[in-house]
N, C-alpha and C positions, 0 to 999 in steps of 0.2 A: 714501721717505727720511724719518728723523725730522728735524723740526723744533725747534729749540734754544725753548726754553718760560724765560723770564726771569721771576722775582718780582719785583716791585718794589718791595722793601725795604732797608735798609740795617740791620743787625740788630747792636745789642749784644754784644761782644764775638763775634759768634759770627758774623756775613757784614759787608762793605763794600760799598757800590754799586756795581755792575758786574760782580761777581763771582759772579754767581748764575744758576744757566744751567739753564741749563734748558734729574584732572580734573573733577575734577568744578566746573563752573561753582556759583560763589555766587550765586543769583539773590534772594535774601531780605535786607531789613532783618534784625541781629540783634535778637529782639525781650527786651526790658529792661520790667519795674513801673516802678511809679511813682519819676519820678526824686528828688525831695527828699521825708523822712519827717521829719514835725515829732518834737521829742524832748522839749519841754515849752513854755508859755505862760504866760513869767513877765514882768510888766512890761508887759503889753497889745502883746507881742511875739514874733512869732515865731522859736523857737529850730529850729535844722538840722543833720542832721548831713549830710555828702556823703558818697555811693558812688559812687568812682572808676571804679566798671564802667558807672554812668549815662552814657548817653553824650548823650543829646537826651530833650524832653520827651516823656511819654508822652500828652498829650492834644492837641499843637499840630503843626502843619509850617510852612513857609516854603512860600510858592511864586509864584511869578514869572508875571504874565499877558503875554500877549503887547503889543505896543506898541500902542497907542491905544486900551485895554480903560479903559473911565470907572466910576466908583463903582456904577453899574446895572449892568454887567456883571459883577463885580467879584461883587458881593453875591446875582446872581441863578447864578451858577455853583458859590458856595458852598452855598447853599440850596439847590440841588439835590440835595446830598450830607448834607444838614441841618448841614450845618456852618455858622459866623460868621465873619466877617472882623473881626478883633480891632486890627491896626494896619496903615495904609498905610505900611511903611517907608522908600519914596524912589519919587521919578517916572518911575524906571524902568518897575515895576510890580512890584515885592516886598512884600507885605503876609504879616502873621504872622494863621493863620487855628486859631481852637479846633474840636477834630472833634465829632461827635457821640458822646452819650454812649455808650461802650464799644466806641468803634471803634478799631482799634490803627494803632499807624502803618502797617503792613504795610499794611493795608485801604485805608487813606488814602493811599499812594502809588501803588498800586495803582489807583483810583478816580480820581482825581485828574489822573495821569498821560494818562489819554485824553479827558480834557475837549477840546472844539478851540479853547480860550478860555488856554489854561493852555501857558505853555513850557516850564518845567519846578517840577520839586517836591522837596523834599527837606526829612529830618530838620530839628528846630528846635536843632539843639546848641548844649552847655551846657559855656561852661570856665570856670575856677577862677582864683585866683591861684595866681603861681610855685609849683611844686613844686621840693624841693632834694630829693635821696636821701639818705638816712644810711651809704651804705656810706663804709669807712671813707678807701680813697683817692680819692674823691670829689675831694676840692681839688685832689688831681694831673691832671685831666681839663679841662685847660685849652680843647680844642673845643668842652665843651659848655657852662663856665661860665670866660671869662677874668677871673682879676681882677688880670692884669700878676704872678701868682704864679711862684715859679721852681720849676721841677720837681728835684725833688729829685734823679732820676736821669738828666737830659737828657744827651744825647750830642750836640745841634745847638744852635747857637748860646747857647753857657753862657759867654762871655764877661762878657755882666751880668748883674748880681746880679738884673736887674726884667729879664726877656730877653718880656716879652712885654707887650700892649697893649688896658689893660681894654677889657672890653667887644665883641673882638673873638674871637668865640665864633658859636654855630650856633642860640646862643637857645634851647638846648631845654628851659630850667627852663619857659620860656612853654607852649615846646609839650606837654609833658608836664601841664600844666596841664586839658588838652582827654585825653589820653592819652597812658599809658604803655604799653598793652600790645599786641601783635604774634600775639596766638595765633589769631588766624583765618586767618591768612596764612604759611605755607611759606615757609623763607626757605633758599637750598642756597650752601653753600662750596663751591663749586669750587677746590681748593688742594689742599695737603698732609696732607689732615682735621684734625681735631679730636680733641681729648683727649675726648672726652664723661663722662669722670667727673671732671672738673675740678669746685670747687666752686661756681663762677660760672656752672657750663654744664650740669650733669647736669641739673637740673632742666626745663632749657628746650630740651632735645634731640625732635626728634622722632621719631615710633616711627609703625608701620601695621602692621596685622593681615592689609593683604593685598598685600603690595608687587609690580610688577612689574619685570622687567631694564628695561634698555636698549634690547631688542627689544620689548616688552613680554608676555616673556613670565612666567606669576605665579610669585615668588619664594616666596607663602607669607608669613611674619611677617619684618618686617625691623626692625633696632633702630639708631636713630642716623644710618642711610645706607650708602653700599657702597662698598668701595675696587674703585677698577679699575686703580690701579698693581700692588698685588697680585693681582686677580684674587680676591678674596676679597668677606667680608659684614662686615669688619674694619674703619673706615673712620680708626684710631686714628692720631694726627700725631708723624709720628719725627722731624720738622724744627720744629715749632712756629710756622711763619709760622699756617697755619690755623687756629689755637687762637687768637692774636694777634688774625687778623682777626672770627673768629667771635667773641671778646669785646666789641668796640668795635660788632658789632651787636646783641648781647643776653647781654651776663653779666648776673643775675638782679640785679636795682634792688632798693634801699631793703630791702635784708636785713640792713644793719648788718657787711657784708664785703666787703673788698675793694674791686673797682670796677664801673662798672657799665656796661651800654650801651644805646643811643638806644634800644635794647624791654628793657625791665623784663620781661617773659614774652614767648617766644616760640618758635617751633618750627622749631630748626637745625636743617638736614638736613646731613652733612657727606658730600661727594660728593670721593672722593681721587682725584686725577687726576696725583698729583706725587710724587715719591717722596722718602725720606731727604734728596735732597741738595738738593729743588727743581727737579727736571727733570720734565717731560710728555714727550708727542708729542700729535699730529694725533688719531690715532683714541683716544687713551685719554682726551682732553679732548673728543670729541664724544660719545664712549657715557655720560664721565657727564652732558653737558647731555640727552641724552636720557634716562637714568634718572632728573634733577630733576625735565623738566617731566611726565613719563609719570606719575610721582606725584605731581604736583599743588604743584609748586615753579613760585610766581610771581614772583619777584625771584630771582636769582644773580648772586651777587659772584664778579667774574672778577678779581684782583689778580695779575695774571701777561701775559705778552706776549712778543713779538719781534719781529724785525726784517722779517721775509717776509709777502709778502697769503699767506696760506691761505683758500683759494676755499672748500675743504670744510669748515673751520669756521664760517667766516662763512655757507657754506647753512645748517649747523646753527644759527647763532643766529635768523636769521631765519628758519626755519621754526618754531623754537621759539616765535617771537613772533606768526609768523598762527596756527597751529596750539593753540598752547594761551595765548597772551597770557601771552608771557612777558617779563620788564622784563631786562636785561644792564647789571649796575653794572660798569663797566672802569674799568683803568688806565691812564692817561696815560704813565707810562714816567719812568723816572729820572738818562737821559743827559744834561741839559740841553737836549735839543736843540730848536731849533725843526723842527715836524711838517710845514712848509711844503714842507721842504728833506729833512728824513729821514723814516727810516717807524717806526712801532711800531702794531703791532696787538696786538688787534682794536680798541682807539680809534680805528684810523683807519676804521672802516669806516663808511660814512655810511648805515645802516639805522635808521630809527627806532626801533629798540624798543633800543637801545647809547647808554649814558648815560657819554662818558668824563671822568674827574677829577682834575685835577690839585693837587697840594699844596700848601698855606700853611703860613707857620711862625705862629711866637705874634703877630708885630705883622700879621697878615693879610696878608705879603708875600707874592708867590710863595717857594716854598722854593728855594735853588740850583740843587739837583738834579732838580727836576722839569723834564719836558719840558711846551713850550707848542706855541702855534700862532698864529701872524702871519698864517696867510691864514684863520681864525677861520670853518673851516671844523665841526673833529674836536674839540677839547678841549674840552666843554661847560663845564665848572662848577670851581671849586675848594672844596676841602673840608680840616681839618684835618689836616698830615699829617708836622709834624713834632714827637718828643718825646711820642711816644706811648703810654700806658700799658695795658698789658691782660695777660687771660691768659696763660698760655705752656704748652706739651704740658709739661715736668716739668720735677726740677730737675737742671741741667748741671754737671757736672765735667773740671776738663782735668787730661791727666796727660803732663807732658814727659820724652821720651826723652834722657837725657843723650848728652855727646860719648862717653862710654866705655861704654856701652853696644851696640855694633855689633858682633856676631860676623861677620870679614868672611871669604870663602874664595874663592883666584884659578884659573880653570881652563886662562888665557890670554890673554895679554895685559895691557892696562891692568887695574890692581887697583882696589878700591877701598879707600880710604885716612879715618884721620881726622886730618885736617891742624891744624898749631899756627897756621895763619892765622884769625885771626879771621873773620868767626864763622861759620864754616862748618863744620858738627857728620859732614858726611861729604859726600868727594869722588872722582871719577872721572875722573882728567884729570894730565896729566904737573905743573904748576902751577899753584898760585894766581892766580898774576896772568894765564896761560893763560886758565882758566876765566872769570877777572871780567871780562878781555878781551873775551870773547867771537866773536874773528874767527878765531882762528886754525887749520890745519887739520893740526896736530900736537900736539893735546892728548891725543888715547886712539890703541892703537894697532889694526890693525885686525886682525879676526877675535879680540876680545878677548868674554870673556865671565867675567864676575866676579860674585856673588850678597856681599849683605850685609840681618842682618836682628838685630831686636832685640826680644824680650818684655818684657814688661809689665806690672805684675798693677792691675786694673783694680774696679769697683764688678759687682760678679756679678750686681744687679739691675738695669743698664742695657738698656734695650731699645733703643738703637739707638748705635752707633758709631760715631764719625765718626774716618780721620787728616784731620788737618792741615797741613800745609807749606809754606815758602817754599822757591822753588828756581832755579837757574840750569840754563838746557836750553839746548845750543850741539849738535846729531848731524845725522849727513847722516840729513834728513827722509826717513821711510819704509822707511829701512834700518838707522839705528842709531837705538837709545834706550833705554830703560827699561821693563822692565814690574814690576807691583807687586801685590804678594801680601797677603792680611790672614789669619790665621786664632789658634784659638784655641791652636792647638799651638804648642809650643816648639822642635820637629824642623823642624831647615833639609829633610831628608827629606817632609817631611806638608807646611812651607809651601810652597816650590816646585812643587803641582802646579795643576793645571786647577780645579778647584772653584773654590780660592781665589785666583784672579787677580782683580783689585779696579779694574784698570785701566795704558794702556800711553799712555806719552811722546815724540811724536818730535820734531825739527825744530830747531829755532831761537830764540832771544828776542832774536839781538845784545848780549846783555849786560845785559837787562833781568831784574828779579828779579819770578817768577811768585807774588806775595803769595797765602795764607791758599788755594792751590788743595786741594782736597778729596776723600776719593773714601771710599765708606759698607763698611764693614767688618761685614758681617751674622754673618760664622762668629760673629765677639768677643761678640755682643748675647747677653745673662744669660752670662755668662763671667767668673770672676774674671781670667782671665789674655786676652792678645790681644798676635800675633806680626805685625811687619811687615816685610814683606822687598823689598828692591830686586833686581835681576835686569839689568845691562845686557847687553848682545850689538849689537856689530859684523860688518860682513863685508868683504869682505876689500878692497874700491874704497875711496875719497873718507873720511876723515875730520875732525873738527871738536874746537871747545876743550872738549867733554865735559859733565859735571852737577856740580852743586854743590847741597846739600842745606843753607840755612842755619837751618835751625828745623824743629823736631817732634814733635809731639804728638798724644793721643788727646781729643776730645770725647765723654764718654757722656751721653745723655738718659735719665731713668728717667721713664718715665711714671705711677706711681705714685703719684709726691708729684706731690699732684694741687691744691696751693695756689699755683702758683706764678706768677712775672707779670714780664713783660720790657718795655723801654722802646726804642723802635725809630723810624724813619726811612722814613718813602717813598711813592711814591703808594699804595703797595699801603696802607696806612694811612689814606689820604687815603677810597678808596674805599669801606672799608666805613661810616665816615659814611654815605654818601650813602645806601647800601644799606639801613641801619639804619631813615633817614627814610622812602625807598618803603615800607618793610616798614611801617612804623606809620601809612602812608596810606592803604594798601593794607588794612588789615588794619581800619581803621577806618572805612574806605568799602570792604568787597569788592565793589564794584558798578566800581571805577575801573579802567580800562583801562589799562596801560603808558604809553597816551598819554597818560589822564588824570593820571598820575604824574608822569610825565616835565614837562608842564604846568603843576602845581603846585609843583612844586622850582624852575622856571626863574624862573615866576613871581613866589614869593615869597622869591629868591634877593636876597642883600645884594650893592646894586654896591660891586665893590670897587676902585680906582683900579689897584694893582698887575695886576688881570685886563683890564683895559681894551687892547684890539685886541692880547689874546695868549689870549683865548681866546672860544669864539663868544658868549656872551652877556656877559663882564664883570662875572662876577655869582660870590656864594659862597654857598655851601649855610645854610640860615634853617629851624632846623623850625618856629619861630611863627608864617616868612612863608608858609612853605608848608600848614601848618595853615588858614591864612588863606583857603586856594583850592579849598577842598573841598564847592564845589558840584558838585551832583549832574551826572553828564554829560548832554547833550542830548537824546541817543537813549536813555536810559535804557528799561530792560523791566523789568517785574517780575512774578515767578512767585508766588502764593502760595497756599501748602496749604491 
């Protein structure tokens, strides 16, 4: 049985919250010249320029003796190595020590590393001050730099004019200081894919010349990542949360365009597990966490969820994590709920290598609609997550079907009608106030079967079609309802058949109105034209107060215009921060473990009073603080050529 797969977003005109249903080990320092090159000596002083690819000195390391190692031991284990001990940094046992001449750090970690005097050793890194990006909606990017700015296209909390609270931000001008880039490190979207010729993203897609499936069996050259909604090597986003989230991890920094994210360079893999409307299953969301890690994907952002444990997923995350040390950024969920009391996964599952995140707005509150956790077991960390600016798969257009538009025809029974009651553009049901009713069990009558359907002429290069609807459903569940047709033809004849069935309605709301429900219209996609047709059928027992259709239109996405960028709501937002900062930890130390990861975020997480005993640490995502924790792990190994 499929499992209902939820995004966690709240999307700009185009979704509401709730409504969305759903190896190779790095064993090497990267080895870097000399890191500062004088550029002139005027003034009996020296001039510098910085290379932001520098990442630590080339002729020093840091390294930590064990505890009660005295200045003779200290100097006689450096000597060994012909190296000097240049400063005792604190009484711990950290001293900063110069190598011999034309040793590289590689050698010197290496060397060093098996002393039995020495606990560990690592790069002497080199950061900078604040770096700012020049792209151009930079100041709209209030997670990474607040200064209490108002988003110009906010959809939460735009009551004040100042709706947010300087200073309360993720720090990454600092951290960006130490580094900006993510390209030694795989980073996979697990979503709806990605636009990959976007212009904030083509550049920083990743590609392999010898990729393997899911099984791993070799696919040969693969570009970008794989769709496994389609079944295809296509991994292109017809819904745009993917695009969204794949921004706010790495749309290309300091280009002078657009926006940008926590990696300035880095290598999306975009892994489609979601279709058109935002829905997965079980097995199409475990074959792509095994296509990520099979290729050498070590962080994945999972911005998606639901309400059920799935045992088989969760094998799949956690073996992903012994197996190839894989890191799992989740989402916390958008219900409000506490996780004490309700469920949402995979956040809840308490495996180490599953990092879950919940959303702050601008004054670093929890956001409303995030879920938390009071038994400060599951919700690790919160991170920016409302009012969010990024990419988007293309640009959207709506197109609304008028009331007189409906070619209706009756074959028996109840017709369907379009009535002068407000505002109901077409109904099925003996009256108005019948239908709004909702109780009654003489509104259609039975063995009725009535079709009503209406064309459209549409943008010919949209690649993907959404209807749209508000509606009133009152039918005896499972036996009466609605089924609904899309196609690109005009003929009641062509839409009424099997191909083009789009989706069927039964049941019940009591009078409640089914808001912005959806269903993906693929005939219409590159079609200037696209037909939709309604179809009720009764039988001949129990009837109810019938359908009411108050609103209706088509959404196209054209993936082409590939400049485009939306402002959205939700954990699913929340977490690819998070994901962003692994990736640039990860990627800066590839020597760190998930745990080393996971470690350093927590670490150098900002307590924030709103997370205090609602989520397990009380703390929000910091990339300066976590920059801050990037000593080398314990058991460090290292291999060198």
């Amino acid at each position: 049985m499929k499992k209902k797969i939820i995004l966690f977003a709240s999307v700009l005109s185009i979704f509401s919250v709730g409504y969305l249903f759903a190896e190779k080990e790095v064993n090497t320092i990267p080895t870097w010249s000399k890191l500062l090159e004088p550029i002139g000596n005027t003034d009996n002083k020296q001039h510098y320029k910085k290379d932001s690819k520098k990442r630590f000195k080339s002729s020093q390391l840091i390294v930590k003796f064990k505890e009660r190692a005295g200045s003779s031991v200290k100097d006689y284990a450096v000597n060994s190595f012909n190296g000097k001990v240049l400063n005792d940094l604190d009484e711990s046992g950290i001293s900063q020590v110069e190598l011999r001449e034309g040793q590289t750090v590689e050698e010197a970690v290496a060397e060093y590393s098996n002393h039995p005097d020495i606990e560990f050793v690592q790069p002497n890194y080199v950061y900078h001050a604040s770096v700012s990006p020049n792209d151009t909606q930079y100041g709209q990017l209030w997670g990474l730099n607040n200064t209490g700015q108002t988003i110009a296209t906010a959809t939460y909390g735009v009551a004040s004019s100042n709706p947010g609270t300087s200073g309360s931000d993720m720090k990454m001008e600092n951290a960006w200081a130490v580094s900006t880039d993510c390209s030694n490190m795989i980073v996979a979207i697990v979503d709806s894919g990605v636009n990959y010729n976007h212009t904030e993203l083509s550049s920083n897609m990743w590609s392999s010349g010898a990729c393997v499936s899911d099984k791993g069996v070799s696919l040969g050259a693969c570009a970008n990542g794989w769709d496994y909604a389609d079944n295809d090597s296509n991994p292109m986003d017809l819904n745009g949360h993917g695009t969204h989230v794949a921004g706010t991890i790495g749309a290309r920094g300091n280009n002078a365009s657009g926006t940008t994210g926590i990696c300035w360079t880095s290598k999306i893999m975009a892994v489609r597990v979601l279709d058109q409307l935002g829905s997965g299953d079980t097995a199409t969301i475990i074959k792509g966490i095994n296509f990520a890690v099979k290729n050498g994907a070590k962080v994945l952002n999972l911005s998606l969820g639901g309400p059920d444990y799935d045992n088989a997923m969760r094998t799949a995350m956690v073996n992903a994590g012994k197996k190839y040390d894989a890191l799992f950024v989740v989402a916390a969920g958008n219900e409000s709920n506490d996780l004490r009391s309700e469920n949402s996964y995979p956040c809840e599952y308490p495996d180490a290598n599953i990092l879950c995140v919940a959303a702050l707005d601008q004054k670093f509150q929890l956001a409303s609609f995030s879920n938390f956790d009071t038994s400060k077991k599951t919700v690790d960390i919160g991170a920016p997550g409302t009012n969010i600016v990024s990419s988007w798969a293309g640009a959207e257009n709506t197109y609304t079907l008028s009331f007189a538009s409906w070619t209706k025809s009756n074959f028996g029974g109840t017709a369907w009608t379009s009535p002068t009651c407000p505002p109901l553009i077409l109904m099925l049901s003996s009256s108005c106030s019948t239908v709004f009713a909702g109780s009654s069990t003489s509104g259609y009558q039975s063995n009725s079967y009535s079709i009503a359907y209406a064309p459209i002429t549409i943008s010919s290069t949209a690649d993907a079609v959404t209807a749209r609807m508000n509606l009133l459903l009152d039918t005896e569940s499972g036996y009466d309802g609605i089924n609904m047709y899309a196609s690109k033809s005009s003929s009641a004849g062509t839409i009424f058949t099997t191909p083009y069935h789009v989706g069927s309605l039964s049941g019940e709301t009591n009078g409640s109105l089914i808001s912005n429900f959806e269903l993906a219209a693929p005939d219409c996609a590159n079609s200037s034209t696209c037909s939709f047709g309604f179809e009720f059928v009764s039988d001949s027992s129990i009837n109810r107060a019938g359908v009411a259709i108050t609103s209706f239109s088509f959404i196209t996405l054209d993936t082409g215009i590939t400049n485009q960028y939306n402002t959205i709501n939700g954990t699913s937002m929340a977490t690819p921060h998070v994901t962003g900062l692994a990736t640039l930890l990860r990627s800066f130390n590839p020597r760190f473990t998930y745990s080393d990861t996971i470690k350093a975020i927590i670490a150098g997480g900002t307590t924030a009073s709103s997370l205090q005993n609602i989520t397990k640490y009380g703390k929000a995502a910091n990339g300066e603080g976590a920059m801050k924790n990037l000593e080398a792990p314990t058991d460090l190994t290292v291999d060198v050529p």
